[in-house]
C-alpha positions as CSV (number, residue, x, y, z in Angstrom):
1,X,12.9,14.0,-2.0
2,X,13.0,15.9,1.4
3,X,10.7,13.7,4.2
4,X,7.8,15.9,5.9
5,X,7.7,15.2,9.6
6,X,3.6,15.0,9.1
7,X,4.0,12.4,6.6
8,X,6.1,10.0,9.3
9,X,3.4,10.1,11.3
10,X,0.5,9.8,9.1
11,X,-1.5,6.3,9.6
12,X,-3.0,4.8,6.7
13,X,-5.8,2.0,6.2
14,X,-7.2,-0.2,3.5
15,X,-10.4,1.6,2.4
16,X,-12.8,-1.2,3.0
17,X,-14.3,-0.1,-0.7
18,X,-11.7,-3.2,-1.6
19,X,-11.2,-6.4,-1.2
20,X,-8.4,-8.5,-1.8
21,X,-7.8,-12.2,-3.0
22,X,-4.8,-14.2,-3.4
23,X,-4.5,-16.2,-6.6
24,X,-1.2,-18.5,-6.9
25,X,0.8,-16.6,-4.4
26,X,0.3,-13.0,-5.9
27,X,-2.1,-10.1,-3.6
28,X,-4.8,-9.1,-6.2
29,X,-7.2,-5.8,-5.2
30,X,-10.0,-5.5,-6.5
31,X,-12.8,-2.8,-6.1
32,X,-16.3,-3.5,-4.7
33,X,-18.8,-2.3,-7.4
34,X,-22.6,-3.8,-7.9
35,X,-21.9,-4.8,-11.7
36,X,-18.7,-6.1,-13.7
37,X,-19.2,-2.7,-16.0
38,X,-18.3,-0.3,-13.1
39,X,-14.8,-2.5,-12.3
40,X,-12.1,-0.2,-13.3
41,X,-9.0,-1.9,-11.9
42,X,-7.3,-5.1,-10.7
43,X,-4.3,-4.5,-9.2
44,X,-1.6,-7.8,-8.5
45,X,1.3,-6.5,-6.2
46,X,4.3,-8.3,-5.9
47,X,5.7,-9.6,-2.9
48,X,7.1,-6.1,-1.4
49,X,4.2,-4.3,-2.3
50,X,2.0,-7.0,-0.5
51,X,4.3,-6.4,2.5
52,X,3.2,-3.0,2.2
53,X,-0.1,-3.4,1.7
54,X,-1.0,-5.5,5.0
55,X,1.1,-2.9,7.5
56,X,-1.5,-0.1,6.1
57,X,-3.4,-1.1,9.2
58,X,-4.8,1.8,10.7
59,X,-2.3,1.5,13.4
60,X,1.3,2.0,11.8
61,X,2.8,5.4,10.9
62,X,5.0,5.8,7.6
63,X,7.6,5.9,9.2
64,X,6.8,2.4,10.6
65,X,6.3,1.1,7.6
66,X,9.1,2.5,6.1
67,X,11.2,0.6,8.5
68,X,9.7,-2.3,8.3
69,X,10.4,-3.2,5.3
70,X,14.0,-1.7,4.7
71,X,14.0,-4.5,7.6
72,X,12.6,-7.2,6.0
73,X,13.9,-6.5,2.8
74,X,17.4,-5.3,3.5
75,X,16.8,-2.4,1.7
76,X,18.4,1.2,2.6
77,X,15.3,3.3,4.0
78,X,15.9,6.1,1.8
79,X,15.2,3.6,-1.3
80,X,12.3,2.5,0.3
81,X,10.7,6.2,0.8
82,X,10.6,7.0,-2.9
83,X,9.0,3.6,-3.9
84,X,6.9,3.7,-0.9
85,X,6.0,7.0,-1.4
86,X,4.5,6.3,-5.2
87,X,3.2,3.1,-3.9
88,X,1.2,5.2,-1.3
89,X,0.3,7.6,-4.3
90,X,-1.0,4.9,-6.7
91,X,-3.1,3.2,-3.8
92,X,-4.9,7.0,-3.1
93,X,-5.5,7.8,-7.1
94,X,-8.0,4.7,-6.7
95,X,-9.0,5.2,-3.4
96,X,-7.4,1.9,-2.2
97,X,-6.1,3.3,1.0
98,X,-7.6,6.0,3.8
């Protein structure tokens, strides 16, 4: 998968339309809806994903991200761009992330 330089530069937030609870050590997202029927997901992330999720700040590019946790995880970069990549991908689809 080829990088596009827009994407390294591309900032990201969590969309305030979810909130997010931690329940025995594992990051659960949840949407905000006004009744139980209009919940469509619950996401749990594990511990890399939750890494992830808390540098979509509004203030770190991709490419920050990226390297922060290849960093943190001692994980080649490269491997980190295809899972972060679909990561990012997933989060969109629900609207999870701006």
């Amino acid at each position: 998968m080829q990088k596009r330089k827009s994407d390294e530069k591309k900032i990201l937030k969590n969309s305030d339309n979810v909130v997010t609870r931690e329940i025995e050590g594992k990051l659960i997202l949840m949407p905000l809806h006004k009744t139980s029927k209009d919940l469509n997901y619950i996401y749990t992330l594990n511990e890399t994903a939750s890494y992830a999720w808390n540098l979509f700040d509004g203030k770190s590019t991709m490419a920050d991200i990226r390297k922060g946790i290849s960093e943190a995880y001692d994980v080649a970069e490269d491997k980190v761009e295809k899972e972060l990549c679909e990561f990012v991908k997933d989060l969109k689809s629900i609207k999870a992330i701006l």
